[in-house]
N, C-alpha and C positions, 0 to 999 in steps of 0.2 A: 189935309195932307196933300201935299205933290204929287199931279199924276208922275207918272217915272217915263219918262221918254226913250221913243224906240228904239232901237239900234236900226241904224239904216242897211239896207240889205248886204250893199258893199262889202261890209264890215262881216257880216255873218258868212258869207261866201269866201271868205277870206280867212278867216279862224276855220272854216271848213277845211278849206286847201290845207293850211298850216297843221291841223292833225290827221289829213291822211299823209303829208306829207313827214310829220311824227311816225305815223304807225307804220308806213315804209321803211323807214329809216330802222326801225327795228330789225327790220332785215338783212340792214346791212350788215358787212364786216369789215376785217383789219386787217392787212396781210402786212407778215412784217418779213424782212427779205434780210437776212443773214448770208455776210461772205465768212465761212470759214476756211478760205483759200488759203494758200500761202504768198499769194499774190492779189490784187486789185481787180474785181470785176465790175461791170457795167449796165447793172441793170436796164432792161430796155422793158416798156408795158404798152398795148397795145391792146385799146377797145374796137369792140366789135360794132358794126355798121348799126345806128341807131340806139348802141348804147351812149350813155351817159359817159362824158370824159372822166378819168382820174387826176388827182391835182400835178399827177407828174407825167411824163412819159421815159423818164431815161436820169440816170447818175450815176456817182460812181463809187463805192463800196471801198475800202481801203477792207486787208484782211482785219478780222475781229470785229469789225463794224456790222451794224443792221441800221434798219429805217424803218418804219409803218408806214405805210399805204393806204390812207379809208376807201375804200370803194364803196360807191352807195349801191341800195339796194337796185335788184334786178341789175347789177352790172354782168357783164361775158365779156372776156378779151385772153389775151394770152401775157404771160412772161415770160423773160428769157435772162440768160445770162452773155454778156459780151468781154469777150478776152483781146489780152495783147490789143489796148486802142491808147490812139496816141494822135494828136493834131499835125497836118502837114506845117514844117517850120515855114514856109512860102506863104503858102496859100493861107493858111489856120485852119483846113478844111478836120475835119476830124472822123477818123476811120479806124476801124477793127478788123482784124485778122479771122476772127470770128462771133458770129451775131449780130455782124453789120446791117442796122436797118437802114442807111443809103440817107438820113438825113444829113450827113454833115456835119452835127453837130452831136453833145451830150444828151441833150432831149430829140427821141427817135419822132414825134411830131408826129405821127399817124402812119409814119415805116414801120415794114414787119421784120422778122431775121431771115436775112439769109441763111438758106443753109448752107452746111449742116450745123444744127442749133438744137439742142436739149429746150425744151418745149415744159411751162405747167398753163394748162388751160382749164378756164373757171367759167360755170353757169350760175349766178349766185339767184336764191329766189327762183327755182325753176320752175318745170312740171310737178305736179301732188306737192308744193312746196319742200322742194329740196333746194341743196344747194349740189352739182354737179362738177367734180374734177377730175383732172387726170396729168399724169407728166408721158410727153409723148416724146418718142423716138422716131415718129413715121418720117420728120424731115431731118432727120442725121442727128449726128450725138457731138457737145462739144466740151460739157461738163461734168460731173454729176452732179442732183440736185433732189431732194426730199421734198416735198407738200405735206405740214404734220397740222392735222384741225386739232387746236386747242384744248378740242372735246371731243374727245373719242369715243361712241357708242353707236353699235347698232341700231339705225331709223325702223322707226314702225312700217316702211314699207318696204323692209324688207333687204334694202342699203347697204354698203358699207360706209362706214365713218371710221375712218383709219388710216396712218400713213402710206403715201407712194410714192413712189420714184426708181432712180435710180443712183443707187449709193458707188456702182462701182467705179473706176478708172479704165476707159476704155478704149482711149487714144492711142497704147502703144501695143494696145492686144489687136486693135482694128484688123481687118483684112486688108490685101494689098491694096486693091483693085478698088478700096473706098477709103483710101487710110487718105488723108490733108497734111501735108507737111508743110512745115515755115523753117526757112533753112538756116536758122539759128538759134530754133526751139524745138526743133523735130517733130512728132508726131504731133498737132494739136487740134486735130476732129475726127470725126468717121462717119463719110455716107452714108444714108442709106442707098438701096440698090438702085432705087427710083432715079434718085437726086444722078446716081452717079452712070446707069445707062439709058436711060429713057425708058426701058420696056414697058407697055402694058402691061404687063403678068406684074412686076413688079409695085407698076403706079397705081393697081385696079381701076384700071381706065379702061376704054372702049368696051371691046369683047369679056375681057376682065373687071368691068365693074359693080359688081352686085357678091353677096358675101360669098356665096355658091361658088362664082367663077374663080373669085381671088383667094388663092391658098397661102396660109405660109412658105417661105421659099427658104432655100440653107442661108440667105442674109437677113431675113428677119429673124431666124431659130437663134443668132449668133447673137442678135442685142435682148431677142427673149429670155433665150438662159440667161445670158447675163444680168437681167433686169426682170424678173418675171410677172413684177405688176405693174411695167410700163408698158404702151404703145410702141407694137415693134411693125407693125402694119397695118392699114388704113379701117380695117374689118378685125382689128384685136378689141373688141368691146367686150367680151365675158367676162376678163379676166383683169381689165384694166381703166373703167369708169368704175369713179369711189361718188358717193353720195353722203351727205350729212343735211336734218331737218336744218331748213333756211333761218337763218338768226340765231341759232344754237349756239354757235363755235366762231371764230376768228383762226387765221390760217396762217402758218410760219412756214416760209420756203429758205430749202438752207442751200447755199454751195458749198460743194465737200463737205458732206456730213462727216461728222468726227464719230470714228468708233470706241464706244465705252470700253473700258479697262476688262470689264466681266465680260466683254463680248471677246476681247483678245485671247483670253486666259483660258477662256473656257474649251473643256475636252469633250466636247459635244459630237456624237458623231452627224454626220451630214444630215444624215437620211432623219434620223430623230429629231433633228433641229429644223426639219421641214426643206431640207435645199435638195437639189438635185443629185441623182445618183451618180458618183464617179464612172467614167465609161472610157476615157482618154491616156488609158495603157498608164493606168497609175501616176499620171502629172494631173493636179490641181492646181489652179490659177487661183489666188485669191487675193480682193481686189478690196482695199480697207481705203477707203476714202482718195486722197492721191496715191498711195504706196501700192505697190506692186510686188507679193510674196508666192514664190512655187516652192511647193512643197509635195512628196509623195506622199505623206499623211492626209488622212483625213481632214478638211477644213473643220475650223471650232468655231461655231458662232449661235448665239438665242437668241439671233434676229436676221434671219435672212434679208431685211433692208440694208442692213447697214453691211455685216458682212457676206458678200456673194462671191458663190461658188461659180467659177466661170467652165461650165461642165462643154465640152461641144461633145456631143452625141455622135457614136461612130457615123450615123445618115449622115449628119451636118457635116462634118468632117471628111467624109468621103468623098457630099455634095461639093463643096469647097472645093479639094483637092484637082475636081475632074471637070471644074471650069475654066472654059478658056480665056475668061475676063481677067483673072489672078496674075 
């Protein structure tokens, strides 16, 4: 019989690579980016220093449209959403009103957003093997915008694996002193207080940088209520990093989440339904995707993501009032 001849090392080191490079890959995910706008947004994607690129950096969503995104495993970067963008008819230089990442072009090429930019930032394959995210408001708000894992459960370390964001509309509720206007669309973002006066207290910067020093402030309490499992300040980690086991799930990001029929209907009282206490001399703001309804009843909702109660607390409201920024 025939001896059977070796495989030469090459080859064996190479079928090596190829299934760790398999068993990675199990950890990848999918993100798939849904505009439910009533207008065109512009996805912009942005890996982090040393991560692995994504096949895209930037597009453009027509309402009702999605797209998938593979990201491989061990990816971290951020997304974003970009409004009102449109090419100079001169130049062809191409720029947005909001979540301009400064390339130029459709593809943001290794730009990040300007603020103020509604923010989902992902750790995929992280620490204890998770996957880490969150939708952040620490650099200004221009959308709303959902993060939902595919697969919803509780990680054994203790995690959450569950939707976040921010579902409401909060461009024309903004404060003065941070509201962004476009003078033929009105209201279309809102600072944060950082973006909008420099201070340390606000930036948790210098003297203010360690969790201790930097407190909530009445501009972060205003996008907290409204949002209260996003990032409304640089030190909001309790209450607003979501976790799911690494390779479990794939992750849909929506713009303008759409509120279900049963979430409209429903005579839920606030408090029951888990939202915030009315405190605002009997006016409730509530904020269902782009629309915008006051009512002195009780808000109705069986899902604080989708619909939020935009409560400002007599503090926040006082704090507001008796700034001189405003």
């Amino acid at each position: 019989m025939a001896a059977t001849a070796a495989v030469p090392s090459w080859r064996r080191a190479f079928a090596a690579l190829l299934l760790v490079l398999q068993l990675r890959g199990a950890r990848s995910a999918t993100f798939t980016i849904a505009n439910n706008c009533g207008y065109t947004v512009w996805p912009g994607l942005l890996s982090s220093a040393g991560s692995a690129p994504l096949p895209t950096t930037g597009f453009a969503l027509a309402p009702s449209e999605s797209r998938a995104v593979a990201a491989p495993a061990g990816w971290s970067g951020r997304l974003w959403g970009r409004t009102l963008c449109a090419a100079d008819a001169a130049t062809g230089r191409f720029a947005c009103a909001t979540g301009d990442c400064g390339s130029g072009d459709v593809q943001c090429s290794g730009g990040g957003a300007a603020p103020p930019a509604t923010l989902a930032e992902f750790t995929l394959d992280g620490s204890g093997g998770l996957d880490f995210y969150d939708v952040s408001l620490v650099d200004g708000y221009n959308l709303p915008m959902i993060v939902a894992p595919s697969s919803a459960s509780t990680t054994a370390a203790g995690g959450k694996c569950a939707p976040t964001g921010c579902a409401a509309e909060l461009n024309s509720a903004c404060p003065a002193g941070l509201r962004v206007e476009a003078a033929a669309d009105g209201p279309v973002a809102c600072r944060s207080a950082c973006d909008a006066f420099g201070d340390a207290q606000y930036c948790c910067s210098g003297a203010y940088g360690t969790p201790t020093a930097c407190r909530p402030s009445a501009y972060s309490e205003f996008f907290k209520t409204a949002c209260p499992r996003a990032y409304s300040y640089a030190y909001d980690d309790a209450t607003s990093t979501f976790t799911c086991a690494a390779g479990s799930t794939d992750y849909t990001i929506t713009f303008c989440p759409a509120v279900p029929t049963s979430v409209k209907s429903t005579g839920q009282n606030p408090q029951a339904a888990g939202l915030p206490q009315q405190l605002n001399n009997g006016t409730t703001m509530v904020f269902f995707g782009g629309n915008t309804q006051t009512s002195s009843a009780a808000a109705s909702s069986a899902n604080s993501l989708f619909a939020v109660t935009v409560t400002i607390t007599a503090a926040v409201a006082l704090a507001l009032s008796r700034s001189t920024r405003l």
